[in-house]
C-alpha positions in Angstrom: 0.0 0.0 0.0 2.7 2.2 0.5 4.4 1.9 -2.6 1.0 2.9 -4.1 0.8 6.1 -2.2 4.5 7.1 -3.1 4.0 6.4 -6.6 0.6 8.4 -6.9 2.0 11.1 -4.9 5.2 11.1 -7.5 3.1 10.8 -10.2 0.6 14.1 -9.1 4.1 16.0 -8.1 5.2 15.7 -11.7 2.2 16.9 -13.3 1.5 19.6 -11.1 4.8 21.2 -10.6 4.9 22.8 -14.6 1.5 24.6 -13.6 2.6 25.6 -10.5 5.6 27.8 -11.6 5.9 29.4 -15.2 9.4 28.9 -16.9 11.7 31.4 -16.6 11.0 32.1 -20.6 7.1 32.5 -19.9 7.7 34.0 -17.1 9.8 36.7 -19.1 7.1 37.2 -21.8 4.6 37.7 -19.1 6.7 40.6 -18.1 7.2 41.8 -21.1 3.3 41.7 -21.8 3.6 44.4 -19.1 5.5 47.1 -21.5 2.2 47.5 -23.9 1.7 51.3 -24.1 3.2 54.1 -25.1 7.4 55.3 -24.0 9.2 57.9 -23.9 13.3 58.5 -24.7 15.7 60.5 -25.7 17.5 59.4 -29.5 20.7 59.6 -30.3 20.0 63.1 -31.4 19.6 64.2 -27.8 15.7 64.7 -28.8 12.9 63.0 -27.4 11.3 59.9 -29.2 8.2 57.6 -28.9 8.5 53.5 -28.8 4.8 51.6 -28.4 4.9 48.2 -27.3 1.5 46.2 -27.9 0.4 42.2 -27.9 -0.1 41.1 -31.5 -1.4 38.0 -32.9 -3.7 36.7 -30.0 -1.3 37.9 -26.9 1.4 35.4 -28.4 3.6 38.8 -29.4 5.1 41.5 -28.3 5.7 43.8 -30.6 8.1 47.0 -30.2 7.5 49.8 -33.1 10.1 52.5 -33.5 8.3 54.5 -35.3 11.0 57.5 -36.5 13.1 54.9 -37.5 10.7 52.1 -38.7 12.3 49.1 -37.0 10.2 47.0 -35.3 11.6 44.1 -33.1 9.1 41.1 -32.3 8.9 39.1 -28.7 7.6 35.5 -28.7 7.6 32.0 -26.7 9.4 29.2 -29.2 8.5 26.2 -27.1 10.8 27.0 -23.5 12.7 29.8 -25.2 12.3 33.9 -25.2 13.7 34.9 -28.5 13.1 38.4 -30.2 13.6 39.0 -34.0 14.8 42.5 -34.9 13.8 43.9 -38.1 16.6 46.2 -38.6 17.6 49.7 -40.4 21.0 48.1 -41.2 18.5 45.7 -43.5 19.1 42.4 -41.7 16.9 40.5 -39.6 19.0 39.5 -36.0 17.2 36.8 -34.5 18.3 36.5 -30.4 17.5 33.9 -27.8 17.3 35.3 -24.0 18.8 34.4 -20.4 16.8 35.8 -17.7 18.2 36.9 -14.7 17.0 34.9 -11.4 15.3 37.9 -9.9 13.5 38.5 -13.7 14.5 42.3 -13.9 17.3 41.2 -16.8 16.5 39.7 -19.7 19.6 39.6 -22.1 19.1 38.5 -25.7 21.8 36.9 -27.5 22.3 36.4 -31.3 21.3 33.3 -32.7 21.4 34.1 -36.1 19.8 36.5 -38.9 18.4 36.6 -42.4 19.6 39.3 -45.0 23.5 39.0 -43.9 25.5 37.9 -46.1 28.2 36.9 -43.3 28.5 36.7 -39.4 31.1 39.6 -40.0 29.0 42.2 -41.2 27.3 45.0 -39.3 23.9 43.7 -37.1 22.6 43.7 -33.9 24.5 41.3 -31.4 22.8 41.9 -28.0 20.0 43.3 -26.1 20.0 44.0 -22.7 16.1 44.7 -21.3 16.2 45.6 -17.8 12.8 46.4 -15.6 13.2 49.6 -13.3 9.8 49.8 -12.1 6.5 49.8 -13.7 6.7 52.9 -15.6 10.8 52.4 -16.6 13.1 50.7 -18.2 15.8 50.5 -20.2 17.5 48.4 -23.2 21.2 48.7 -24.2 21.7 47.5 -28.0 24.9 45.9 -28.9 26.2 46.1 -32.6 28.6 44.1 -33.8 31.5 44.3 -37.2 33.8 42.3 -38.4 33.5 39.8 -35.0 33.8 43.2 -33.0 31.8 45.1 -30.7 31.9 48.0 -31.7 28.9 50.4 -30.8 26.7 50.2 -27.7 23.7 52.0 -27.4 21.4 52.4 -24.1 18.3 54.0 -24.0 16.3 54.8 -20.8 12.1 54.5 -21.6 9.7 56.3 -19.5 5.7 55.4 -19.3 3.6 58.1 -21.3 0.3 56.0 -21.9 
C-alpha cells in the first residue's frame, strides 16, 4: 500500500509542478506583456522619441515599433525559449534567444542568427540588454557588432507616457 501512495504522490508531483511555476522564458514574456503602451526616450540626437509596445497576434507577441526609424523588433515563446527577431535599419533580420536573470528584472538577448546577412562579420545587432526599473521604466542597451567586433553600444532609458 505504501508503494501505491508514493507512486501516486510522485506521479501528481510531476504533473503539477509545470503549472505551479511558469518557466523562466514564460515568465519573461509575461513581463514583457507588461511594457504594452506608449514610451518615452531620448534618441541619439539628444531629442525625445516615442517606442509603443502592444500584444499582437492573439497575446502570443510583443511587438516593439520604432516608429522614426521604422524598426520594429518582435517578442515570442518558441517552445521554453524567449527569442526576439529584430527587423533592422541596417537591412538584416537579427534573431536572439534570451537568459533571464533569477530575480526577472534582466533579460539579455543573444544572437542566434539572422536573415539578410551575407556573413556573421558584417554590421547587425548582437545583443539586447532589457532591464525592468519599475513599472513605468526601463531601459535596453543594444549591442552592434563588425567584423566579429563590438563595436557600438547604445542604451536608452524609456519612461511610461500612456
Amino acid at each position: 500500500m505504501k508503494v501505491r501512495t508514493i507512486v501516486a504522490v510522485a506521479v501528481l508531483l510531476a504533473v503539477s509542478l509545470p503549472v505551479l511555476g511558469a518557466s523562466p522564458a514564460a515568465a519573461g514574456f509575461d513581463s514583457l506583456k507588461t511594457l504594452a503602451g506608449t514610451w518615452e526616450f531620448k534618441g541619439p540626437d539628444g531629442k525625445l522619441a516615442q517606442v509603443t509596445l502592444r500584444l499582437v497576434s492573439g497575446g502570443s507577441a510583443v511587438m516593439e515599433e520604432l516608429p522614426h526609424d521604422s524598426m520594429v523588433t518582435m517578442y515570442h515563446l518558441n517552445n521554453d525559449k524567449l527569442v526576439m527577431t529584430h527587423y533592422c535599419s541596417a537591412m538584416n533580420q537579427p534573431r536572439m534567444q534570451a537568459d533571464i536573470s533569477s530575480d526577472g528584472k534582466t533579460i539579455t538577448f543573444n544572437f542566434l542568427d539572422a536573415t539578410n546577412l551575407a556573413s556573421p562579420k558584417d554590421g547587425h545587432m548582437h545583443q539586447m540588454v532589457l532591464t525592468f526599473k519599475d513599472k513605468d521604466h526601463f531601459s535596453e542597451q543594444w549591442g552592434f557588432s563588425k567584423d566579429g567586433k563590438d563595436i557600438e553600444h547604445m542604451t536608452f532609458e524609456y519612461a511610461r507616457k500612456m
